[in-house]
C-alpha positions in Angstrom: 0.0 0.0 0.0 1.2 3.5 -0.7 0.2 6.5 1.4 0.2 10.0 -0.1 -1.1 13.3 2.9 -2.8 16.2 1.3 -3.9 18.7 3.8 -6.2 16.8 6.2 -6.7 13.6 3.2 -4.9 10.9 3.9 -5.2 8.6 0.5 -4.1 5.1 0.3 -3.9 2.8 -3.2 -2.8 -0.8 -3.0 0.7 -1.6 -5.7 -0.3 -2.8 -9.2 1.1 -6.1 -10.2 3.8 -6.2 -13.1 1.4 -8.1 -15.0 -1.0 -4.8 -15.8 1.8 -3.5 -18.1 3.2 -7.1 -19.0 2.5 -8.2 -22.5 2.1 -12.0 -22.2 2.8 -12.9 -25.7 6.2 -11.2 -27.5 8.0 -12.0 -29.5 10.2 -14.8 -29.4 12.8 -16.8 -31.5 15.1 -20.0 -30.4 18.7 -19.1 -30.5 20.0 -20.9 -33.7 16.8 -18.9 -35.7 19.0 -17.5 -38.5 18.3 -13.8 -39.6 16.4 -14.2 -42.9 13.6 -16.0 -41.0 13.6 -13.7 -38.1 13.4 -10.8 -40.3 10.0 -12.8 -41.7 8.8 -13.4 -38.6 9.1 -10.2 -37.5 7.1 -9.0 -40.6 4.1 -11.6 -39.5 4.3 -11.0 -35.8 0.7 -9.3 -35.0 2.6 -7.4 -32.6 1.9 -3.5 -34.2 5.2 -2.1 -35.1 7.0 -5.0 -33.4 10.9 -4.1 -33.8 12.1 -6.4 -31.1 12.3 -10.1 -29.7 13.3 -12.3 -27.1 15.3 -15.0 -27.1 13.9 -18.2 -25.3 15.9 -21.5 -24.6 15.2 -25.2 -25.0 14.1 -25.1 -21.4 12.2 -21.6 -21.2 14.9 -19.4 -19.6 15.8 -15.9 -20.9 18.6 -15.9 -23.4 18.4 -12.7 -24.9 17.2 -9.8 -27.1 17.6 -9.3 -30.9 16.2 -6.1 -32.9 14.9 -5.8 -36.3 17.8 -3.7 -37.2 20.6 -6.2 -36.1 19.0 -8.9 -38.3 18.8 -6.6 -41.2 22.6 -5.8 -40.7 23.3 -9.8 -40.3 24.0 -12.0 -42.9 20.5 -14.5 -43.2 22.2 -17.5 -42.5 23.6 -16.3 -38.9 21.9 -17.2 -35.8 20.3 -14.6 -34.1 22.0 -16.0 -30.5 25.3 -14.3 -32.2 24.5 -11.0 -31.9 21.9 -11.4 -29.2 22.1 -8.5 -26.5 22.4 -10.2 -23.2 22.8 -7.6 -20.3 20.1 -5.9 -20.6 17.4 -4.8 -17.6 15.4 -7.5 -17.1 12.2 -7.5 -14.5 11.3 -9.8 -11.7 7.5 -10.7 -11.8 7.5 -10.1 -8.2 8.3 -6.7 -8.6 5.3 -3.7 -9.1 4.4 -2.1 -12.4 4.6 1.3 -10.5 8.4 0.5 -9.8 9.3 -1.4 -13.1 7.2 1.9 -14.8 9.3 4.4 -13.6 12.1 2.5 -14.2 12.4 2.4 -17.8 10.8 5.8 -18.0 13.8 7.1 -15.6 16.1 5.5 -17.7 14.5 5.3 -21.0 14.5 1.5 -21.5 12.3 1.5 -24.9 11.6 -3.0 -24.0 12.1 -4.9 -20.9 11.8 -9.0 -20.5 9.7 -10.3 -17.5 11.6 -13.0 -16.5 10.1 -15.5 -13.0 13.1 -16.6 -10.4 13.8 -19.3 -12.5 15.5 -16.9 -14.9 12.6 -18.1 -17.1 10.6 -15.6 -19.8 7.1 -14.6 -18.8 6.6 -11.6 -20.7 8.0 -8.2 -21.9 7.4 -4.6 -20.9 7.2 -2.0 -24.0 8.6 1.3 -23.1 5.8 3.1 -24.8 3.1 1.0 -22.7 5.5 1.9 -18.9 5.0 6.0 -20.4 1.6 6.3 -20.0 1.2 3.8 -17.4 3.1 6.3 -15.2 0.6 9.4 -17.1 -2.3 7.1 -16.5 -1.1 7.1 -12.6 -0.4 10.6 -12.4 -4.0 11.1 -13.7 -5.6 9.4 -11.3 -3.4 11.0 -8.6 -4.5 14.6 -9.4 -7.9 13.7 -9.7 -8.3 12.2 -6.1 -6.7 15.6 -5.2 -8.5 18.0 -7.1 -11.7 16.3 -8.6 -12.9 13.8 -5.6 -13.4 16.7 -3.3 -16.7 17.6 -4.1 -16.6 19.1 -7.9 -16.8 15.9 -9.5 -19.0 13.6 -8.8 -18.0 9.4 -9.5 -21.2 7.6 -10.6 -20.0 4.5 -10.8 -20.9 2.6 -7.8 -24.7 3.9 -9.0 -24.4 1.7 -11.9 -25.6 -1.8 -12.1 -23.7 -4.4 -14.0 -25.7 -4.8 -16.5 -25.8 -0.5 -17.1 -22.0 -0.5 -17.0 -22.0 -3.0 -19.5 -24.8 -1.1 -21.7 -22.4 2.3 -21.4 -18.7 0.4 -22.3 -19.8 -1.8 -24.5 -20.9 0.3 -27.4 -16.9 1.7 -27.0 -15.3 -1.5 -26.9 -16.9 -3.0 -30.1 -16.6 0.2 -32.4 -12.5 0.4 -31.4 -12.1 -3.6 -32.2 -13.4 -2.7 -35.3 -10.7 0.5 -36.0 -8.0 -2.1 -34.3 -9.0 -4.7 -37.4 -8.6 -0.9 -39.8 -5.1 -0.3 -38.7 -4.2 -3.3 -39.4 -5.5 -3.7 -43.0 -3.8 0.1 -43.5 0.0 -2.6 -42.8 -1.7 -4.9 -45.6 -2.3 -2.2 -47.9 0.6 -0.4 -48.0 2.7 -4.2 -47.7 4.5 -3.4 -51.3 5.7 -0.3 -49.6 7.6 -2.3 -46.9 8.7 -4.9 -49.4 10.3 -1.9 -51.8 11.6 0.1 -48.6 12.5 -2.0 -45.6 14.0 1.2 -43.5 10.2 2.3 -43.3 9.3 -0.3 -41.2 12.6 0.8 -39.0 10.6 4.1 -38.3 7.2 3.3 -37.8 7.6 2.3 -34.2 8.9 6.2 -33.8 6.2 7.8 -35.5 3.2 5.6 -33.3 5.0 6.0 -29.9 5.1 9.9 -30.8 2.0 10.0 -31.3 0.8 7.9 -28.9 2.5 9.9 -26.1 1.7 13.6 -27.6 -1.8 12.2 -27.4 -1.7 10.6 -24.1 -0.5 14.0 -22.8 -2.7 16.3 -24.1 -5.7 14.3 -23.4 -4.5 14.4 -19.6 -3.7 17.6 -19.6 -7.5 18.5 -21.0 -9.1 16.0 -19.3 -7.5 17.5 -15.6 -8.6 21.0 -16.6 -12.3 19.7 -17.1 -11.8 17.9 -13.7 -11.6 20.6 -11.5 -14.4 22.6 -13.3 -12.0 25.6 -13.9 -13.2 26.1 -17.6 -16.3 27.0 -19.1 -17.5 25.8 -22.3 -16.7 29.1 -24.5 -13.2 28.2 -23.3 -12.8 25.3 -25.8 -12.1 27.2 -28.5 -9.4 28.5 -26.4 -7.8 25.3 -25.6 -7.9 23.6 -29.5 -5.8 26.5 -30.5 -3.9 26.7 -27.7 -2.9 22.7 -28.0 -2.5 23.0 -32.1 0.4 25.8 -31.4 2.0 23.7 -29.0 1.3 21.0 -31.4 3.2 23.4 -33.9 6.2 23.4 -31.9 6.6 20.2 -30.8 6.3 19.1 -34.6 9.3 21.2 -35.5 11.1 19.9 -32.9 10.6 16.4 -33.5 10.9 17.2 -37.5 14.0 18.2 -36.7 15.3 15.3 -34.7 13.8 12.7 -37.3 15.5 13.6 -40.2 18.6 14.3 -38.7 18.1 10.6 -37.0 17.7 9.1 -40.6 20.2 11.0 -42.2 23.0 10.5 -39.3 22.6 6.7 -38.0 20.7 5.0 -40.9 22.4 2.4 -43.1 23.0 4.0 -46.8 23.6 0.9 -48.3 19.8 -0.2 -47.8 18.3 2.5 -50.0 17.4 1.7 -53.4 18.5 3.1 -56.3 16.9 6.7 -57.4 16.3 7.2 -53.5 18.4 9.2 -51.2 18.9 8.9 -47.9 17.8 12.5 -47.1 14.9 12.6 -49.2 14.1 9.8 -47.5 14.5 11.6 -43.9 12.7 14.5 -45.0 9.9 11.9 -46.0 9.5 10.5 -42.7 10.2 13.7 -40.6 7.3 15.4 -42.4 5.1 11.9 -41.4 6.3 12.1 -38.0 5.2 16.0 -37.7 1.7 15.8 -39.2 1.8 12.9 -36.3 2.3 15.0 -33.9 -0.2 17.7 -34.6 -2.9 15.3 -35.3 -2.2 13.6 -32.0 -2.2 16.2 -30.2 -5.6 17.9 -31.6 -6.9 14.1 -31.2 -6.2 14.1 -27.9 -7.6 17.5 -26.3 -10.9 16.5 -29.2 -11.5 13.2 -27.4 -12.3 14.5 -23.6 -14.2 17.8 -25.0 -16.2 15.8 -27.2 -17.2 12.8 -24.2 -18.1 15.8 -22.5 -20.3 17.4 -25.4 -22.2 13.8 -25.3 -22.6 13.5 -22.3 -20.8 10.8 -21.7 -17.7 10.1 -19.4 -14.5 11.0 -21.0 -12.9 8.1 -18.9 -14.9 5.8 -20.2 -14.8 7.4 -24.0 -10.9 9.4 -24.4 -8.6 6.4 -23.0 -9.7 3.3 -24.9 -10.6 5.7 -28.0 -7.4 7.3 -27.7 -4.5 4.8 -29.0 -6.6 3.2 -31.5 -7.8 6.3 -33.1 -4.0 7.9 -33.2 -2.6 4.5 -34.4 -4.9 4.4 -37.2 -4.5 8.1 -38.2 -0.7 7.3 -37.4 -0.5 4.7 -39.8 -2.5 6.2 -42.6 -0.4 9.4 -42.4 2.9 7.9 -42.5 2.5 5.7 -45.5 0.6 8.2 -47.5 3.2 11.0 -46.9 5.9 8.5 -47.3 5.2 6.9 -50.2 4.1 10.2 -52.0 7.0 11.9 -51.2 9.4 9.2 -52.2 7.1 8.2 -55.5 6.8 4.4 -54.7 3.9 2.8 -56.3 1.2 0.8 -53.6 0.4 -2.3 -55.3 -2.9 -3.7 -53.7 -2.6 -7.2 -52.8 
């Protein structure tokens, strides 16, 4: 249990298991896997924008980590246990998400195994899914403190079971059905990948970027409509406050992008009539529009819950990351493979 004193509250919340923020299925390849079929199975996995796996042995310990990129830069016939990265951070599944969270977001570990005390691989923790655990957290922190003092009131133990169904449901079924868009966007645009492997290097950047620009400005909106200190003539105000700071961050980022393409990425994987700079301005300009549409997405989704009068906790987080990884996706391959004139064959 942790305690936390405001004034004359005293709040206590019990620890949250590692296995809220553990994804059960990564994932993994056998040590003598040779490159060319990890590089295909990294292309099947239905892990979105999986760039990493674990290695597992015969008898279920933790041998490893291998990325996309390494295979790419190995030759196909050698084993991925070769090159595998061994001391890494690893997690204990006795340990708390709130500590393994922090963590990786202290010391910006992008993937961390679950291992039991065995030494034996449970799981793996994305850094993108610790980030906005730890926003998610900080959420709910500020809205004990400001919202469950009296300006907000919590319905929920009001609800019957069936009721709560009636009002998630509806949610639930309409984002399954965006999940199964996204990934049909991947099949479309599968020529693309074949043509261009480095754009598949990227698209992990461009959907954590926009999944954490969103995360954040939906919190940000979301704790200003929590403590009632905004009036609904004031929306306005807000959309043009977050696409201006949207506006910034996106020449930031378009910035880093490019500069990350043109500086660390092999030149011997672009084809010929391509550049590597045209190539970075490509996906810098993806990565921007990203960033402005995440972050209008995200201050949109709790001021429109509100407009419908429905709860923008039920309604902003689970509409959140499908919505900006669907937008995510279709932006990046359509600025992409405009800009760099590659033809999308439909399959």
């Amino acid at each position: 249990m942790t305690e936390a004193t405001a004034g004359e509250f005293t709040l206590s919340a019990p620890l949250t298991p590692l296995s809220r923020i553990t994804e059960k299925a990564p994932l993994v390849l056998k040590p003598e896997t040779p490159c060319g079929e990890a590089v295909k199975l990294f292309s099947k996995s239905g892990e979105k924008h999986a760039t990493r796996a674990c290695i597992r042995g015969g008898d279920g310990t933790f041998a490893g980590v291998v990325c996309l990129h390494d295979c790419l830069r190995h030759q196909v016939d050698d084993p991925v246990s070769s090159f595998a990265r061994k001391n890494i951070p690893l997690a204990r599944t006795d340990r708390t998400a709130e500590s393994v969270a922090h963590q990786m977001v202290e010391d910006q570990i992008e993937f961390m195994p679950v291992v039991d005390q065995d030494n034996r691989l449970v799981g793996a923790v994305e850094g993108a899914r610790a980030a906005r655990f730890v926003v998610d957290t900080l959420q709910e922190d500020a809205e004990v403190f400001v919202g469950l003092s009296g300006t907000v009131n919590d319905d929920y133990f009001e609800h019957s079971v069936w009721s709560d169904f009636r009002r998630r449901f509806p949610w639930v079924l309409g984002l399954a059905i965006a999940g199964l868009a996204a990934g049909y966007v991947v099949h479309i645009y599968e020529s693309a990948l074949d043509a261009l492997v480095i754009l598949a290097l990227y698209m992990p950047m461009v959907a954590d970027t926009g999944g954490n620009v969103g995360t954040q400005s939906a919190s940000l909106v979301t704790r200003v409509l929590t403590t009632g200190s905004i009036r609904w003539a004031e929306a306005g105000t807000i959309m043009w406050r977050e696409m201006r700071v949207s506006l910034l961050m996106a020449a930031m980022l378009f910035a880093f992008a490019f500069l990350k393409v043109v500086l660390i990425s092999n030149a011997a994987d672009v084809p010929e009539g391509l550049t590597l700079e045209g190539i970075g301005l490509a996906i810098a300009v993806a990565l921007a529009a990203q960033v402005v549409s995440a972050t209008l997405i995200g201050a949109l989704l709790p001021l429109g819950a509100i407009a419908v009068k429905q709860d923008p906790a039920v309604v902003s987080g689970p509409a959140l990351t499908t919505i900006v990884d669907l937008t995510g996706l279709l932006l990046y391959f359509t600025i992409t493979t405009m800009m760099l004139g590659i033809v999308v064959v439909h399959q």
